[in-house]
C-alpha positions as semicolon CSV with decimal commas, in nm:
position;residue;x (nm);y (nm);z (nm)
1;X;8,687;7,676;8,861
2;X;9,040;7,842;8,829
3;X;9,348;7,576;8,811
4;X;9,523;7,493;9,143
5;X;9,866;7,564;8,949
6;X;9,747;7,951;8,999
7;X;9,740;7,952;9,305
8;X;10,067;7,810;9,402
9;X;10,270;8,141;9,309
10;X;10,060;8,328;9,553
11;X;10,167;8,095;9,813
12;X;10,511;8,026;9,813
13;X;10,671;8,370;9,789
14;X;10,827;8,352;10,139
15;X;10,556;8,404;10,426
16;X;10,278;8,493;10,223
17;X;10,060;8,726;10,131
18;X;9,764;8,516;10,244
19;X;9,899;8,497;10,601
20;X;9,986;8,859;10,579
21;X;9,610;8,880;10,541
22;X;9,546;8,698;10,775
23;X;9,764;8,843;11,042
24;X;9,632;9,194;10,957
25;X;9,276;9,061;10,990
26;X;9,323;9,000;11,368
27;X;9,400;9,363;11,385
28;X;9,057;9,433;11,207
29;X;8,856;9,239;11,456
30;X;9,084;9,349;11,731
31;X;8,982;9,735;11,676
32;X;8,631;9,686;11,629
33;X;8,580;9,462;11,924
34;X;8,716;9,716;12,144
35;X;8,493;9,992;12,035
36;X;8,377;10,091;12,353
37;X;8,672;10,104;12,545
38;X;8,685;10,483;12,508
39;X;8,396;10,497;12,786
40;X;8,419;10,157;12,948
41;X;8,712;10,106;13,209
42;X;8,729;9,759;13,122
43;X;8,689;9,489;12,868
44;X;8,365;9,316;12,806
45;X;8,265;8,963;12,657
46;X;8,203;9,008;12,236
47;X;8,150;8,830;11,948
48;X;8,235;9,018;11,585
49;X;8,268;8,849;11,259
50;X;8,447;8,956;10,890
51;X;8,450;8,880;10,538
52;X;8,764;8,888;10,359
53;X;8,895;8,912;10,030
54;X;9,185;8,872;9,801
55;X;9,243;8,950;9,417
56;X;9,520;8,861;9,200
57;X;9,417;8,715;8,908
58;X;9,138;8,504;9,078
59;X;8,910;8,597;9,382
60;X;8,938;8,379;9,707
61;X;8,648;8,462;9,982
62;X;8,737;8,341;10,338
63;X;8,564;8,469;10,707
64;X;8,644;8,495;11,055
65;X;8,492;8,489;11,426
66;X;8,713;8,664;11,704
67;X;8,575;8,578;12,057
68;X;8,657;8,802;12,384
69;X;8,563;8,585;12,692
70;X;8,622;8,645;13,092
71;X;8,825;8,379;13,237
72;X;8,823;8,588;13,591
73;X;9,013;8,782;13,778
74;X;9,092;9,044;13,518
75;X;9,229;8,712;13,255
76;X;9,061;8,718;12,935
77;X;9,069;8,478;12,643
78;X;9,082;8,646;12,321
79;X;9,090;8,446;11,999
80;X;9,073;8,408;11,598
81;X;8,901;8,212;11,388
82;X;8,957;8,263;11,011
83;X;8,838;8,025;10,764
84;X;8,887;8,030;10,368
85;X;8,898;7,787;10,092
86;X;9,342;7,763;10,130
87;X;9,390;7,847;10,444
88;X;9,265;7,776;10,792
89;X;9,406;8,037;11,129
90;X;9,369;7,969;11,489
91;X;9,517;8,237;11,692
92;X;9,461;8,300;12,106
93;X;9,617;8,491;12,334
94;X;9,524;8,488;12,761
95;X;9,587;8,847;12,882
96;X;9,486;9,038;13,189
97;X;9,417;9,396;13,186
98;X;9,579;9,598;13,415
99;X;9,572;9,981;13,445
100;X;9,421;9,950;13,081
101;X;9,726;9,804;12,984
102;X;9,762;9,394;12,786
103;X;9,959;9,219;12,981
104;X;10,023;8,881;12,782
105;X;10,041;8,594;12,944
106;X;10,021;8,285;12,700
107;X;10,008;8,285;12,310
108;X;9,923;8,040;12,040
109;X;9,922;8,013;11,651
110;X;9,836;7,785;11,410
111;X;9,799;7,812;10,999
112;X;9,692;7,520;10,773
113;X;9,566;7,433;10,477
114;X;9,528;7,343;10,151
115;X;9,868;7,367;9,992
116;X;10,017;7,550;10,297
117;X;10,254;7,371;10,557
118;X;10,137;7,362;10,904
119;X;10,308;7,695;11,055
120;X;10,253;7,661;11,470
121;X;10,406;7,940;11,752
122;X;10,348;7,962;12,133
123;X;10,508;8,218;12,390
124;X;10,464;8,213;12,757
125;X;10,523;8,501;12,937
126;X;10,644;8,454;13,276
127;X;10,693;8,810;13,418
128;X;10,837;8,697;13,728
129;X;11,105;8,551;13,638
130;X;11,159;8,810;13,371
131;X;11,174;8,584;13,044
132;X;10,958;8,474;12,785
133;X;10,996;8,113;12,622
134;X;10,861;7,965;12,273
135;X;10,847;7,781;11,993
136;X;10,817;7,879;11,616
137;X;10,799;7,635;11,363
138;X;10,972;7,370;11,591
139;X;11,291;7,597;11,755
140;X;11,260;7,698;12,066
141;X;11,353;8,053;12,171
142;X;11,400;8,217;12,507
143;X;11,360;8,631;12,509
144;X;11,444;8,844;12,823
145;X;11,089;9,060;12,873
146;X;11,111;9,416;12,929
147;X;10,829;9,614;13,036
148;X;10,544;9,660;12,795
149;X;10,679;9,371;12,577
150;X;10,362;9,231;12,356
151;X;10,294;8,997;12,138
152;X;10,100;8,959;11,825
153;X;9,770;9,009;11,969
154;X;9,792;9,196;12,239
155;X;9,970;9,473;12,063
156;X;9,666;9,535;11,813
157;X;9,436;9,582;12,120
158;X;9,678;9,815;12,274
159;X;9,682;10,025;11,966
160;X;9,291;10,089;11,968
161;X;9,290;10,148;12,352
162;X;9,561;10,432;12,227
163;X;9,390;10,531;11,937
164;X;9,079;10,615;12,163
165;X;9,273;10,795;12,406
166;X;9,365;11,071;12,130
167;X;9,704;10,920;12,018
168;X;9,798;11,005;11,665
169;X;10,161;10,853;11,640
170;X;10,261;10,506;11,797
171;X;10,465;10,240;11,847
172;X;10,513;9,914;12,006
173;X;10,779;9,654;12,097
174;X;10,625;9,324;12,005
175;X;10,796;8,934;12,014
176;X;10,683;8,727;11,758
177;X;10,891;8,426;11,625
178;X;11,162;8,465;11,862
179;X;11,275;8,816;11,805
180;X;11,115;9,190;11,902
181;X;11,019;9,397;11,644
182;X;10,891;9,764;11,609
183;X;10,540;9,825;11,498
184;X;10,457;10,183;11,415
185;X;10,134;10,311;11,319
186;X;9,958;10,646;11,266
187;X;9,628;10,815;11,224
188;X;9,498;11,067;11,054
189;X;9,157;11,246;10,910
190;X;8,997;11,245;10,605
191;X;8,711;11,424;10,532
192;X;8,652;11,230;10,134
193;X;8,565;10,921;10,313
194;X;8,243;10,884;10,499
195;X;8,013;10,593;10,611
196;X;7,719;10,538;10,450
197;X;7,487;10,813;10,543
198;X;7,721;10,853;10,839
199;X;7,774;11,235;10,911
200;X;8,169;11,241;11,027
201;X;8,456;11,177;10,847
202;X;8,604;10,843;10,893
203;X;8,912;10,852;11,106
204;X;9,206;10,636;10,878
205;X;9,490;10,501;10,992
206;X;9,824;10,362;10,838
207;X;10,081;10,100;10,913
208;X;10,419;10,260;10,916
209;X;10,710;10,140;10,734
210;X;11,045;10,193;10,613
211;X;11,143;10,133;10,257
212;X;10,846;9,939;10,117
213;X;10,608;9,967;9,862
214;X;10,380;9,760;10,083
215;X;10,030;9,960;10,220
216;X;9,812;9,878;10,453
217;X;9,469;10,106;10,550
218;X;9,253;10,074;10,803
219;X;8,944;10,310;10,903
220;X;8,768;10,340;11,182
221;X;8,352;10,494;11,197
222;X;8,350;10,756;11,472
223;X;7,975;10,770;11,427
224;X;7,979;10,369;11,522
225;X;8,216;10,363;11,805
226;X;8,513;10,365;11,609
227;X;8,422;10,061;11,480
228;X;8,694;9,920;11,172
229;X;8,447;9,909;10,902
230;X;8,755;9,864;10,663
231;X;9,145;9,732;10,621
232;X;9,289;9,756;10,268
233;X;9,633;9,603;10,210
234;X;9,774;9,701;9,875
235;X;10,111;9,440;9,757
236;X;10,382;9,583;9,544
237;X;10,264;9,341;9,261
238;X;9,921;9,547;9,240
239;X;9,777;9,277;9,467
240;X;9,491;9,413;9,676
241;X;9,317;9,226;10,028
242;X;9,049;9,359;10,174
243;X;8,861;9,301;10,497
244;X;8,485;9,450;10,580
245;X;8,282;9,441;10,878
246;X;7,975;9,193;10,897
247;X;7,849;9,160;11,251
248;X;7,948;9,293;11,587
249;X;7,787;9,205;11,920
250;X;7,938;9,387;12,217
251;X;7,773;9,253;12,538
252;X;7,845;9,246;12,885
């Protein structure tokens, strides 16, 4: 077994790398689940699981479950489950779907674990009355909403749906922990990279950013759906995290 005083650095260098992970892995299962959305009008029930890992110095192995279930009349539930041997996430959001658009109503997070304090948000989105209020890490916040505001869910399913629908170049306006942020992303092809025994070229994509050393890679298997089969997330330290596709059941 490795000593607990390595893994302490990994953890306490501001919000780290681990929940970066994390966080990026709800955008794995996010893409995958949605696979089908390209020929379905609507969302559908699923169940998909990962494996993740990180490397720096020592290997940790964690996993995750993300759940998409009907609540009626066009509400879903859509929620993360990632477990590892540090860390513990819980992550929901209720959205409807309108004019294959997220609309987010009500989101919840919650980190813990071994080492790790407790790190807890919620927003609730009350479009009628125009305003969003929440709570991160015990202060409350209050954000005027603007039209296609998201939040840290809803914006990764928004970016597949976009994805699908031939977009190479995007970006999104999304509150988390009080304050709205720009995510960009893009896409492009690269015929090096295949699936096994797959005959297209995997499509990749790229988190966007300004000034930083930080990477993050994602591809997605045309010849599957556009299933994410992969994420890679580099750190400037050399650090690499990396998240691969187990299981995926799409039902109805």
């Amino acid at each position: 077994m490795f000593p607990v005083s390595s893994i302490v650095p990994v953890l306490q260098a501001g919000r780290i790398t681990l929940v970066s992970l994390l966080c990026m892995l709800a955008l794995l299962l996010s893409n995958a689940a949605q696979a089908e959305i390209q020929t379905a009008p609507d969302l559908f029930p699923f169940e998909v699981s990962y494996g993740a890992s990180m490397e720096k110095g020592v290997s940790l192995n964690g996993s995750a479950k993300r759940i998409l279930t009907s609540q009626g009349n066009g509400v879903w539930l859509y929620r993360t489950e990632v477990k590892s041997f540090i860390a513990d996430l819980d992550e929901s959001l209720v959205l409807k779907w309108e004019d294959g658009k997220v609309v987010p109503l009500r989101y919840r997070y919650r980190l813990s674990g071994f080492l790790i304090k407790d790190r807890k948000q919620s927003i609730d989105f009350d479009w009628k009355a125009g305003v969003a209020t929440g709570d991160y890490r015990g202060k409350s916040f209050e954000v005027a909403l603007q039209e296609g505001l998201l939040d840290p869910l809803g914006f990764q399913v928004q970016l597949h749906q976009d994805i699908l629908n031939g977009k190479r170049e995007m970006e999104y306006q999304v509150l988390d922990r009080g304050k709205i942020d720009s995510e960009r992303f893009a896409v492009v092809n690269d015929d090096s990279e295949r699936t096994d025994g797959g005959e297209s070229p995997l499509l990749k994509a790229e988190k966007v950013r300004e000034n930083s050393k930080r990477e993050t890679l994602m591809w997605f298997d045309p010849d599957s759906q556009y299933v994410l089969v992969r994420l890679l997330q580099a750190e400037p330290d050399g650090s690499k995290y990396e998240l691969k596709l187990k299981s995926v059941d799409l039902g109805g």
